[in-house]
VODREN-569023 format. One line per 4 residues: their letters; for each residue x, y, z of N, C-alpha, C. Coordinates in nm, 4 decimals, m for minus. Example, Ala and Ser with C-alpha at 12.3 -4.5 7.8 and 13.67 -1.06 7.14 Angstrom:
<recs>
AS = 1.3190 m0.5690 0.7800 1.2300 m0.4500 0.7800 1.3200 m0.3300 0.7800  1.2850 m0.2250 0.7080 1.3670 m0.1060 0.7140 1.2900 0.0030 0.7870
</recs>
This chain:
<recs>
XXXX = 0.0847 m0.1186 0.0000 0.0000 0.0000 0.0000 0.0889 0.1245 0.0000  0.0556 0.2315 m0.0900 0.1326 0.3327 m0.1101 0.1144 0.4640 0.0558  0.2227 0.5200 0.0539 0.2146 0.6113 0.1710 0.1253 0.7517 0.1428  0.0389 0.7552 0.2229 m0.0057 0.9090 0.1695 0.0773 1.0273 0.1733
XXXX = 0.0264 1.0718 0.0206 0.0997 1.1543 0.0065 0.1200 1.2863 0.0478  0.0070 1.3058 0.1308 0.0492 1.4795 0.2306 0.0908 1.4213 0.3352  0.0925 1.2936 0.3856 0.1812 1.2662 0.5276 0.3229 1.3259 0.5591  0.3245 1.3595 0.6462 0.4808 1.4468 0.6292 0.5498 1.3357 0.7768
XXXX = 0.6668 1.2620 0.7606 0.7360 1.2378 0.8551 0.7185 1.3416 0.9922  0.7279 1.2782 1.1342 0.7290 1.3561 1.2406 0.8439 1.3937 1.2087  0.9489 1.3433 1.1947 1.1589 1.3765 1.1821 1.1340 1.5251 1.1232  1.0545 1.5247 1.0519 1.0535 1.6821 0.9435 0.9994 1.8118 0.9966
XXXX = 0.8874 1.7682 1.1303 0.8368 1.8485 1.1649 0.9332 1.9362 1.2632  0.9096 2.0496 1.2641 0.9878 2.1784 1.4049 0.8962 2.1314 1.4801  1.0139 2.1779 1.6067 0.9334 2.1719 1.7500 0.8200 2.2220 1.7985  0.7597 2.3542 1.7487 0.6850 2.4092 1.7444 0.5470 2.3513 1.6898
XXXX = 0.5650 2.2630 1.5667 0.4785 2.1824 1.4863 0.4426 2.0938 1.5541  0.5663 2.0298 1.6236 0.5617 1.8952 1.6920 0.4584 1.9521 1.8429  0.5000 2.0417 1.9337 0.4336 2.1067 2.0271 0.2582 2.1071 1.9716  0.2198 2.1474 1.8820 0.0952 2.1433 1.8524 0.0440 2.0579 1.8102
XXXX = 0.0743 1.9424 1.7065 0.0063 1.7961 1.7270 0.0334 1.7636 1.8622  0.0770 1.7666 1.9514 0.0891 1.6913 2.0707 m0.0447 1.7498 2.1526  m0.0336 1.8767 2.1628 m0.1755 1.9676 2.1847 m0.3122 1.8639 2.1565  m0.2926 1.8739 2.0284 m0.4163 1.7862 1.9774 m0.4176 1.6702 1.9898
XXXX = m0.3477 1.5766 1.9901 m0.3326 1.4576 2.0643 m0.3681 1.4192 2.2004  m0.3164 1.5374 2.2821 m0.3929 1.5733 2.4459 m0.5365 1.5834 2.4229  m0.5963 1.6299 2.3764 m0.7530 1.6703 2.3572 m0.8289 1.5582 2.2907  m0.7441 1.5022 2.2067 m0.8328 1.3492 2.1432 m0.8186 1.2342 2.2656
XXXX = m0.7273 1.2668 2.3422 m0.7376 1.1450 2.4652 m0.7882 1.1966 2.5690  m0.8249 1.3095 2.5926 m0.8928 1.3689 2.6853 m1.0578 1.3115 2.6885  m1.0978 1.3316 2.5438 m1.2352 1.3489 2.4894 m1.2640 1.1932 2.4809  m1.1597 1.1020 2.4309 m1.1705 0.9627 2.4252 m1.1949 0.8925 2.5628
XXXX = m1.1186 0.9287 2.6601 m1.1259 0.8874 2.8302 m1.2454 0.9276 2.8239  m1.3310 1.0322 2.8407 m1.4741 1.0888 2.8811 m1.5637 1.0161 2.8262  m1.5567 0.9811 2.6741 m1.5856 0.9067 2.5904 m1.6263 0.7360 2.6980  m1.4947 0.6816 2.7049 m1.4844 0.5658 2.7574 m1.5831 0.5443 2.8976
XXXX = m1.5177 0.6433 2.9803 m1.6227 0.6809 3.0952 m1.7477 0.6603 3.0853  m1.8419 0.7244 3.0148 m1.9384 0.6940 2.9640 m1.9653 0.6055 2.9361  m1.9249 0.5655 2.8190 m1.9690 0.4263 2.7581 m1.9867 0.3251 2.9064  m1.8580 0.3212 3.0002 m1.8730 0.2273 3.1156 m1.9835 0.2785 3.2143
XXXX = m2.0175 0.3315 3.2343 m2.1074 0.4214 3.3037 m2.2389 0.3207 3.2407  m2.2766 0.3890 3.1011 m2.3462 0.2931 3.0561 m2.3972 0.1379 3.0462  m2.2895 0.1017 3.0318 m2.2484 m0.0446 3.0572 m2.3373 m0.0554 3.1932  m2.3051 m0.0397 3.2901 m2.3383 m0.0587 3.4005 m2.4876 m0.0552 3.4488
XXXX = m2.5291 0.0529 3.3857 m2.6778 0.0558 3.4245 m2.7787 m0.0532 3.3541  m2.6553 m0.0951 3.2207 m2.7471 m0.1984 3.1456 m2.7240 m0.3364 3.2447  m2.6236 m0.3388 3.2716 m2.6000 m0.4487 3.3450 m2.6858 m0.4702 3.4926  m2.6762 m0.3224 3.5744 m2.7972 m0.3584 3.6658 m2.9400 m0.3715 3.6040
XXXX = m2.9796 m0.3545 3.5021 m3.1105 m0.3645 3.4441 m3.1446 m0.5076 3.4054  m3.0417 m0.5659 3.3652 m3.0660 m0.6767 3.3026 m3.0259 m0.7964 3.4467  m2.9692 m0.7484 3.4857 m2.9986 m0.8549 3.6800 m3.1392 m0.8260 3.7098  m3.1691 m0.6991 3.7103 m3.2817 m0.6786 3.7855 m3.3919 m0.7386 3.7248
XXXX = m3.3700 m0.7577 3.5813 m3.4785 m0.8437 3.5058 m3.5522 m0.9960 3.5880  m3.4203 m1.0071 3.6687 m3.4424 m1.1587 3.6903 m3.5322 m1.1998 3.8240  m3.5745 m1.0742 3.8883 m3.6656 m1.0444 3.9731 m3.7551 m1.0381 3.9701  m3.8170 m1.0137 3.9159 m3.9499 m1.0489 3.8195 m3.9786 m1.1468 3.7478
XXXX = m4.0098 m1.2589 3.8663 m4.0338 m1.3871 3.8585 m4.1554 m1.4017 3.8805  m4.2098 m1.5194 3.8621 m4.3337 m1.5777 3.9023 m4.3585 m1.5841 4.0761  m4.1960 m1.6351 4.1287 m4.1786 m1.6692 4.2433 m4.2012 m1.5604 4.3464  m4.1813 m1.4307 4.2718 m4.1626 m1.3088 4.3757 m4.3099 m1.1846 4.3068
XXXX = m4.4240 m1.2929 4.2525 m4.5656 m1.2093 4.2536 m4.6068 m1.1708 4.4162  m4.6286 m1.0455 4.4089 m4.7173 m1.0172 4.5226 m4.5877 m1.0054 4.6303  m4.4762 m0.9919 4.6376 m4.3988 m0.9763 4.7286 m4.3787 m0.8168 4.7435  m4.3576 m0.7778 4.8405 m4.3216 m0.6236 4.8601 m4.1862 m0.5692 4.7801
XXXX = m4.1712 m0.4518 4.7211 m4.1022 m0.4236 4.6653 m4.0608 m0.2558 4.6971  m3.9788 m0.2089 4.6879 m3.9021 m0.0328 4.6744 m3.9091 m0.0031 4.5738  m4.0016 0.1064 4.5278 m3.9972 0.1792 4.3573 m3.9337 0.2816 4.3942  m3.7919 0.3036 4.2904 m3.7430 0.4289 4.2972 m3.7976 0.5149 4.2183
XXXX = m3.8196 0.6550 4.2952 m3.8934 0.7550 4.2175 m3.7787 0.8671 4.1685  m3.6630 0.8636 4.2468 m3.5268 0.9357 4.2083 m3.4166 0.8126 4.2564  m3.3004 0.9034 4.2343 m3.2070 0.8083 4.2708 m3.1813 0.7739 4.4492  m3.2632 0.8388 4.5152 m3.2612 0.8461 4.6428 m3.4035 0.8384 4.7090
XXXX = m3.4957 0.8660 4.6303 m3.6474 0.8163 4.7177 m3.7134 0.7498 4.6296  m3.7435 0.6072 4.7663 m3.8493 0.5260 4.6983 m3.9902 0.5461 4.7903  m4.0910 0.4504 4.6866 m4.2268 0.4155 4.7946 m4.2461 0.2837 4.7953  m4.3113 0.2257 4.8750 m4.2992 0.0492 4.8779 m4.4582 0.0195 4.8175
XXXX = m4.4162 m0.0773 4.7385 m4.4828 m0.1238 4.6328 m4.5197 m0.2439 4.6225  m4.6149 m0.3261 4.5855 m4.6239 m0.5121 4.5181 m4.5537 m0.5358 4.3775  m4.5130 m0.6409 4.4103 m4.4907 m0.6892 4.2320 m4.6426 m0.7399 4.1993  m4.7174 m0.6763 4.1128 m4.8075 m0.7570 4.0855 m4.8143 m0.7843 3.9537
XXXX = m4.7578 m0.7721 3.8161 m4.7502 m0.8513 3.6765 m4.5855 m0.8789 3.6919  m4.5685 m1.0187 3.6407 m4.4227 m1.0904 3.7003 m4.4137 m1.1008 3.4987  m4.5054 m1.0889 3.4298 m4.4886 m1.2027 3.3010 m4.4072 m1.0404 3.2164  m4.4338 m0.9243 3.1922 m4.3855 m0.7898 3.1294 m4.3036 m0.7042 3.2452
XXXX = m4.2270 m0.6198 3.1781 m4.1778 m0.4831 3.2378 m4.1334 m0.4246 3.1047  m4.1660 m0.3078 3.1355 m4.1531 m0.1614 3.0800 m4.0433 m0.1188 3.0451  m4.0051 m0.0684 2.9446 m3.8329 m0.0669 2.8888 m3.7847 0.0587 2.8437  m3.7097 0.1017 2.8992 m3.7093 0.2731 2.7968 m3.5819 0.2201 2.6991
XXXX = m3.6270 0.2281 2.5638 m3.5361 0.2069 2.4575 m3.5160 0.3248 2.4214  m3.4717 0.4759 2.4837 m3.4470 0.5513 2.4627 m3.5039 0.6510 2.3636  m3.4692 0.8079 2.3452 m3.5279 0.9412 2.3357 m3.6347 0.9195 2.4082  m3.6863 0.8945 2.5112 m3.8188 0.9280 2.5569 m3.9186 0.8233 2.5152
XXXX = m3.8910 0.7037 2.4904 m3.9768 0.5910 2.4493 m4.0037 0.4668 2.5274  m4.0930 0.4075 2.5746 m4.0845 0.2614 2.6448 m4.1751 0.2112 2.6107  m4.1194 0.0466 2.6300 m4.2030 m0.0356 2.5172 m4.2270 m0.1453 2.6091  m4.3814 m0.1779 2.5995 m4.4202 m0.3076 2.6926 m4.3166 m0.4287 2.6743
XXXX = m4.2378 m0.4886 2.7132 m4.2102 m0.6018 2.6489 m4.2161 m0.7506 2.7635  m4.1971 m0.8596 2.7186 m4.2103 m0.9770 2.8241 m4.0607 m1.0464 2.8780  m4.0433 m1.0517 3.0008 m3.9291 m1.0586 3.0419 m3.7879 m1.1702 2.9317  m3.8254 m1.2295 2.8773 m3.7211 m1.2660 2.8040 m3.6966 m1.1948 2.6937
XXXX = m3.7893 m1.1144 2.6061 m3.7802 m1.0009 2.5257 m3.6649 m0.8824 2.5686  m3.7424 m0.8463 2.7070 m3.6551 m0.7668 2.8063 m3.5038 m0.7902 2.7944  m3.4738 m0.9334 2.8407 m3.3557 m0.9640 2.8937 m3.2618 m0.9601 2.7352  m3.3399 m1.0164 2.6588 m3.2854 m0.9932 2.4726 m3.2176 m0.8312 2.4560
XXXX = m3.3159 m0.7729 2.4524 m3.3048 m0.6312 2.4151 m3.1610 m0.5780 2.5149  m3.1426 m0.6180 2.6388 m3.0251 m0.5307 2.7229 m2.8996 m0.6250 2.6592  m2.9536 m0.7532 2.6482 m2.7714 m0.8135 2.5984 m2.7663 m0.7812 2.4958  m2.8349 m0.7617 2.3558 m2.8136 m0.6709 2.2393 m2.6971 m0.5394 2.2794
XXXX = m2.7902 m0.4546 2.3682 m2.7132 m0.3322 2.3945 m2.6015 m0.3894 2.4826  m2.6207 m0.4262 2.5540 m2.4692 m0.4902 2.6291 m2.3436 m0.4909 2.5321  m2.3933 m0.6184 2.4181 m2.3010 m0.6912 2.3443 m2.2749 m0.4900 2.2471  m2.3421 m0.4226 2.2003 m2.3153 m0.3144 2.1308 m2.2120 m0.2531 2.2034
XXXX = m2.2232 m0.1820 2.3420 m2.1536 m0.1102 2.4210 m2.0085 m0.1749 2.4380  m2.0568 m0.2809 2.4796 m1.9031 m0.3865 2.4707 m1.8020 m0.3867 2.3244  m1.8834 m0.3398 2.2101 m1.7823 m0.3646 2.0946 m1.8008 m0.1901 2.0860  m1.8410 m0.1091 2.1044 m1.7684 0.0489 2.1144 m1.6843 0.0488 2.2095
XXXX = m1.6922 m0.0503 2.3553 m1.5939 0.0181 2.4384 m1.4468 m0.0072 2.3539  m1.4461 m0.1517 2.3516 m1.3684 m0.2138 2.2645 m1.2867 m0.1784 2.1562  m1.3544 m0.0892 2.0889 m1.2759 0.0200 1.9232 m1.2391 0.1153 2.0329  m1.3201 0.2116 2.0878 m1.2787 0.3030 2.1689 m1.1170 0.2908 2.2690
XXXX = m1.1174 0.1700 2.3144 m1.0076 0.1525 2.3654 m0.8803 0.1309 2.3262  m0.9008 0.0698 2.1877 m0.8268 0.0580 2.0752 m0.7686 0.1558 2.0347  m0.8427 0.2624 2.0409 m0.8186 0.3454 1.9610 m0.7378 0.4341 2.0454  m0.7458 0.4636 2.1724 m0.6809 0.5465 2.2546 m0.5479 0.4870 2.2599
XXXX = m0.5122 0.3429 2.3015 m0.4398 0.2687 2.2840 m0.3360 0.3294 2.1404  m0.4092 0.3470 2.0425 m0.3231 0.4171 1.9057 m0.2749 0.5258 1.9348  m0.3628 0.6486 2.0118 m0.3523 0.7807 2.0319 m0.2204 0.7693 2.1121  m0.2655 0.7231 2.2461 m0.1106 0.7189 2.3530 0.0130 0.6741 2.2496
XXXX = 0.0422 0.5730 2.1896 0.1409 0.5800 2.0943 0.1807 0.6612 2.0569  0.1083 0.7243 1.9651 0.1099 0.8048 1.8855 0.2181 0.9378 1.9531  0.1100 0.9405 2.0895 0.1535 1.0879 2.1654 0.3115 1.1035 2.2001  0.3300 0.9092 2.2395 0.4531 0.8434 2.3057 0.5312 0.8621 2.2203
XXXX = 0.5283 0.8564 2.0789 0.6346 0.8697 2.0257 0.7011 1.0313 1.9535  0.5538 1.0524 1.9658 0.5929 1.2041 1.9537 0.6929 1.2754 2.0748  0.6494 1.2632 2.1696 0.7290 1.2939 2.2642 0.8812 1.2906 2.2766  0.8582 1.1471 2.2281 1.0201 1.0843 2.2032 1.0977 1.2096 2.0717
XXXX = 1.0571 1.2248 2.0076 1.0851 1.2620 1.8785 1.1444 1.4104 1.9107  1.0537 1.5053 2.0338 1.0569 1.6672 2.0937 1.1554 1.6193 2.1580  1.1835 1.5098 2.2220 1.3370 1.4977 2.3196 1.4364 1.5107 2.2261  1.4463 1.4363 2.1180 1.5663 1.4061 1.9990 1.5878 1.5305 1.9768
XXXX = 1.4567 1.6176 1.9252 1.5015 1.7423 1.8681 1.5607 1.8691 1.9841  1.4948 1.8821 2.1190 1.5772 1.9526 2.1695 1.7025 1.9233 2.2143  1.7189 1.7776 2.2560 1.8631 1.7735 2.2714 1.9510 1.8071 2.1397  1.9133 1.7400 1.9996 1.9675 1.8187 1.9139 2.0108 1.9452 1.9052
XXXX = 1.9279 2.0180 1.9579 1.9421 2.2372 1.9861 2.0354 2.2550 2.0753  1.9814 2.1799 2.1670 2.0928 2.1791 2.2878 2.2455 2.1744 2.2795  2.2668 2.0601 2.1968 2.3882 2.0144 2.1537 2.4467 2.1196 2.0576  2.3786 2.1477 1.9359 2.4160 2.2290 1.8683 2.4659 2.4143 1.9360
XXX = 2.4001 2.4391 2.0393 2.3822 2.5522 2.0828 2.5247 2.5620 2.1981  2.5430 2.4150 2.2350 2.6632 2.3941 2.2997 2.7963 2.4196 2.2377  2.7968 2.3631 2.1035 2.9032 2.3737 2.0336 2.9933 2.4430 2.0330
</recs>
């Protein structure tokens, strides 16, 4: 495969050049971590959702239950339909569905989130390189100055 042709070697770039991709390199791993964060963040709530699926059994009709109304107040409640629960598939939408439907729909998104975290991590994984060797490259060149300036 041929090299692209506006690629310019880092070796070619001034320090100054080099100083500002590195800039931007900081900000794509900045935004990528937040990125990642999220995504795990996410992860998580699917993952308590899809445990919690499993509570809603036949076995636990009519048992007392805690409805959270925020993340900090509940009111106590019955389970009384064990066979559906209510799903927000997101923008503002929820859809009756029946608990193995339920449990379908979160490992879908599970298995999704899991292959973005996955590229995502990958990809930062490239960035840090990237940054790593740049770095390396601003050492070569100022000791180069250095040296030269010694002369």
């Amino acid at each position: 495969m041929a090299a692209d042709p506006k690629a310019v070697p880092i070796s070619q770039l001034s320090l100054h050049q080099l100083d500002q991709f590195k800039s931007q390199l900081d900000e794509d791993v900045a935004m990528m971590t937040a990125s990642l964060q999220q995504l795990k963040i996410v992860q998580q709530k699917l993952v308590d959702s899809k445990e919690s699926i499993q509570t809603v059994a036949p076995k636990n009709e009519s048992k007392e239950i805690l409805i959270p109304l925020t993340g900090s107040m509940y009111v106590p409640g019955k389970l009384k339909n064990t066979d559906s629960v209510i799903v927000d598939i997101g923008t503002g939408y929820y859809v009756e569905k029946n608990i193995k439907e339920a449990d379908s729909f979160f490992q879908r998104k599970l298995d999704f989130v899991k292959k973005n975290l996955e590229q995502l991590q990958q990809g930062l994984m490239e960035k840090h390189r990237m940054r790593d060797g740049l770095i390396q490259m601003m050492k070569l060149k100022i000791q180069a100055q250095s040296s030269i300036a010694n002369s």
